[in-house]
N, C-alpha and C positions, 0 to 999 in steps of 0.2 A: 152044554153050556148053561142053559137055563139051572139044571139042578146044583150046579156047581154055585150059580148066585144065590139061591134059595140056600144053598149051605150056608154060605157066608154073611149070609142078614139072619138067617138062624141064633147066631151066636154072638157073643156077647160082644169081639171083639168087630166083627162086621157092620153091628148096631152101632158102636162106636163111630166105627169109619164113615156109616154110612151121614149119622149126624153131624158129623166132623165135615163132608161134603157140602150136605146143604145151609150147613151155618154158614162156609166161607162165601159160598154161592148167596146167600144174604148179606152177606157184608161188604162183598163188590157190587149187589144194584145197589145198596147202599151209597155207597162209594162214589156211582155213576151217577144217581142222582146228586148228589152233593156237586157232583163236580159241573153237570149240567147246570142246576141253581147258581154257581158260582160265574157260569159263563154267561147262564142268562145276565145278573146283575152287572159283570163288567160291560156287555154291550148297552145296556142301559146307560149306564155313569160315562161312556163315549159315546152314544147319540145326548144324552145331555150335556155335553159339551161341546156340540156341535158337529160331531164329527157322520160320515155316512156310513153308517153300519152295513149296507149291501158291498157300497166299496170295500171296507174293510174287512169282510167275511171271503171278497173276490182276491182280496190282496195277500190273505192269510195261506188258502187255499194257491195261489199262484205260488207264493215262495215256497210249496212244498215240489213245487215241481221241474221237473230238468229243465235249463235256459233255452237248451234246443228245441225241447218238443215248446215251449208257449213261443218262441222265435218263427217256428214251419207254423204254428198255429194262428198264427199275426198276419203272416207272409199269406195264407191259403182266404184268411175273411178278407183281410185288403184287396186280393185280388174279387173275392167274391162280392164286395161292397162297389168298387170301381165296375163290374159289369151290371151291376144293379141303378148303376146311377146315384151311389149313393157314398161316391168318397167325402172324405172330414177331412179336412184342415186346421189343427188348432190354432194357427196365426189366424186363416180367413175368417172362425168362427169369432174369436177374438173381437177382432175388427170389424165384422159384422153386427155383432152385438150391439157393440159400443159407439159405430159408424165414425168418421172420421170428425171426433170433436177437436175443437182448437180450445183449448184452457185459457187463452189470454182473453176469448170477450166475455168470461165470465165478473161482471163489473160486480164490486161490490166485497167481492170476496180478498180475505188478506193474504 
């Protein structure tokens, strides 16, 4: 096997090939990087507008996945969360939060 490669980079049309190889193989990390840069700067131009780029990296990655396995996957931390002591509510946090304000004795306001 080895002599058989040593034949074919011998030769003209092998040198060919072979340069033919690593040019392409340069011009996809090319590529990669390009493409990388480009995704850095979109996640940029969406945390500068507000937006949470950890959510939205979570949320990219979740839609590439089956609804059942992130469904059993919900199902198994909710349960693991509720033995922990440690279930959420987004109504209670909510509410919590904000505690039960009444808007009407805000005097003053139009």
């Amino acid at each position: 096997m080895a002599d058989d490669t040593t034949d074919r980079t011998n030769s003209q049309s092998g040198r060919d090939e072979l340069r033919s190889f690593v040019e392409r193989a340069e011009r996809i990390e090319a590529d990669e990087k390009a493409l990388k840069d480009d995704k850095k700067e979109l996640f940029a131009e969406a945390k500068g507008r507000g937006y949470d780029t950890k959510i939205l990296r979570s949320i990219i990655s979740e839609r590439k996945r089956d609804p059942g396995d992130i469904a059993e996957e919900e199902s198994i931390r909710e349960l693991y969360r509720e033995a922990l002591g440690m279930s959420y509510s987004l109504t209670n946090t909510a509410s919590e939060s904000y505690g039960d304000r009444d808007d009407d004795d805000d005097e003053g306001m139009v």
